[in-house]
C-alpha positions as CSV (number, residue, x, y, z in Angstrom):
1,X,-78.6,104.5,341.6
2,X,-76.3,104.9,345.0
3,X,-76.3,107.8,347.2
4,X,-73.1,108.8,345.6
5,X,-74.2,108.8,342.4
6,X,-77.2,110.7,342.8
7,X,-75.0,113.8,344.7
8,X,-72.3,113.5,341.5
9,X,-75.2,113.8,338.9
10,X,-76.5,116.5,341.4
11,X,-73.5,118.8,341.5
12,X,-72.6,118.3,337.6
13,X,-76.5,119.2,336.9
14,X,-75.8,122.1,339.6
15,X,-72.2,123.1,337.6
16,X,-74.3,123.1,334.5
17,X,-76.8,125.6,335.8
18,X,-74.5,127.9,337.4
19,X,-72.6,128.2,333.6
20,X,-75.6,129.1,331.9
21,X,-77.9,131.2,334.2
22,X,-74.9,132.9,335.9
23,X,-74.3,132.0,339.7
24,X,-72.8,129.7,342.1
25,X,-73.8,126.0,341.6
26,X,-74.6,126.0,345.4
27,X,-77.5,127.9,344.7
28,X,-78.5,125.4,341.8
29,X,-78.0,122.4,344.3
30,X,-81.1,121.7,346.1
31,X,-83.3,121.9,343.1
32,X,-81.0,119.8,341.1
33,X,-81.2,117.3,343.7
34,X,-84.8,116.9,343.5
35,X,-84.3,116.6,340.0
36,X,-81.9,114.3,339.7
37,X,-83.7,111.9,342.9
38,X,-86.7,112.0,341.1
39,X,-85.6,110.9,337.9
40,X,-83.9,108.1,339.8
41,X,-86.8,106.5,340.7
42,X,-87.8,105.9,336.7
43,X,-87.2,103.6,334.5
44,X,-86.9,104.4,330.4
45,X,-88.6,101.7,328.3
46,X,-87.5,101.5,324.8
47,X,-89.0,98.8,322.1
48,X,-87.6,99.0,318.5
49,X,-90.9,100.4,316.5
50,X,-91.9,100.3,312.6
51,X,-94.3,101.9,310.0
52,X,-95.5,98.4,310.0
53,X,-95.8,97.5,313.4
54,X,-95.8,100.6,316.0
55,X,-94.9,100.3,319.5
56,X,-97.7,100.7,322.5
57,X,-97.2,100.4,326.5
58,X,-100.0,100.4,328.7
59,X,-99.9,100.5,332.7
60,X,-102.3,97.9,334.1
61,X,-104.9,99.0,336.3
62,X,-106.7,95.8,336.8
63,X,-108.5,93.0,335.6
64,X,-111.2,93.1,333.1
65,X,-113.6,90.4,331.9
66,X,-113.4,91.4,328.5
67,X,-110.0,92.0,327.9
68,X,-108.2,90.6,330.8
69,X,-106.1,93.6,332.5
70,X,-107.7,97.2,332.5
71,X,-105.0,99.2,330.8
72,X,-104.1,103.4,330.7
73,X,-102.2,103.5,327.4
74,X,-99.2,105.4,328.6
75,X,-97.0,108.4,325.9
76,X,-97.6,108.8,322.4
77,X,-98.6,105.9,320.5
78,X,-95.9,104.6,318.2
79,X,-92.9,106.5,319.8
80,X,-91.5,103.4,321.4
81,X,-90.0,105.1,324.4
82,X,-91.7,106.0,327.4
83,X,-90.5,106.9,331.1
84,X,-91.9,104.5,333.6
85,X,-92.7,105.1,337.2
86,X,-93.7,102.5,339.6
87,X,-96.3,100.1,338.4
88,X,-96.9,97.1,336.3
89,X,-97.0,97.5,332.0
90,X,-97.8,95.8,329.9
91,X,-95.8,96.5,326.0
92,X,-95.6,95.0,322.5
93,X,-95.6,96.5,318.8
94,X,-98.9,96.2,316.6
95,X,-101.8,93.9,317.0
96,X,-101.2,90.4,319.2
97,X,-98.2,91.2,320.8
98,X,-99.6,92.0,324.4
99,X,-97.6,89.2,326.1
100,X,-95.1,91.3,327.5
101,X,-94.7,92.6,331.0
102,X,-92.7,94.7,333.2
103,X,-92.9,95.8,337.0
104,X,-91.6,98.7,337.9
105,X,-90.4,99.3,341.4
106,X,-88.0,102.2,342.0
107,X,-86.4,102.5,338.7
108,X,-85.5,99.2,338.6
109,X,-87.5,96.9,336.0
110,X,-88.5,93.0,336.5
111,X,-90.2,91.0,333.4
112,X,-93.1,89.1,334.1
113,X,-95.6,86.9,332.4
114,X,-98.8,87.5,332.3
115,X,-99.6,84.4,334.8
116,X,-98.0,86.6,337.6
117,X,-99.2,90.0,336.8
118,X,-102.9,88.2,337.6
119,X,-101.9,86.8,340.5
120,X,-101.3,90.1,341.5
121,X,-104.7,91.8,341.2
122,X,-106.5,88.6,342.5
């Protein structure tokens, strides 16, 4: 998201405060611009879940013997959406499908394999 962007979003977040709480959206401004620059920096992750076969994302910690990456299951199991901040994840839906991979790097999301995200932690 561009400079420009982020001060728009700022000043409509701003606006919106002013309307409901009563004031002048210059005194919403600074704390919507922390708002709104922080959330810039995320990225949202959604995966299509099911009954059948619920959606899981993990951020990678590591590498483990055992199970290959040391994982922090991120969210509420199942939900399939969560809000990423920098790091590497590591998603799929149900049992066996752990071969997907994201890095995240100021909002912005690259997919991996799981060749790379090792190369990283070695």
């Amino acid at each position: 998201m561009s400079k420009s962007e982020i001060f728009v979003k700022a000043w409509m977040l701003a606006k919106a405060g002013a309307a409901r709480f009563g004031g002048s959206s210059k005194d919403y401004f600074a704390e919507s611009l922390k708002i709104v620059y922080t959330n810039s920096h995320v990225y949202v992750l959604d995966i299509q879940t099911s009954h059948n076969r619920p959606a899981w994302c993990a951020r990678i910690t590591g590498l483990s013997k055992c199970y290959g990456f040391k994982r922090e299951f991120v969210g509420d199991y199942g939900s399939g959406r969560w809000t990423l901040k920098d790091g590497i994840y590591n998603y799929g839906r149900g049992k066996g499908d752990a071969d997907n991979f994201v890095i995240v790097n100021k909002g912005k999301a690259s997919f991996v394999y799981d060749d790379d995200v090792k190369l990283m932690f070695a």
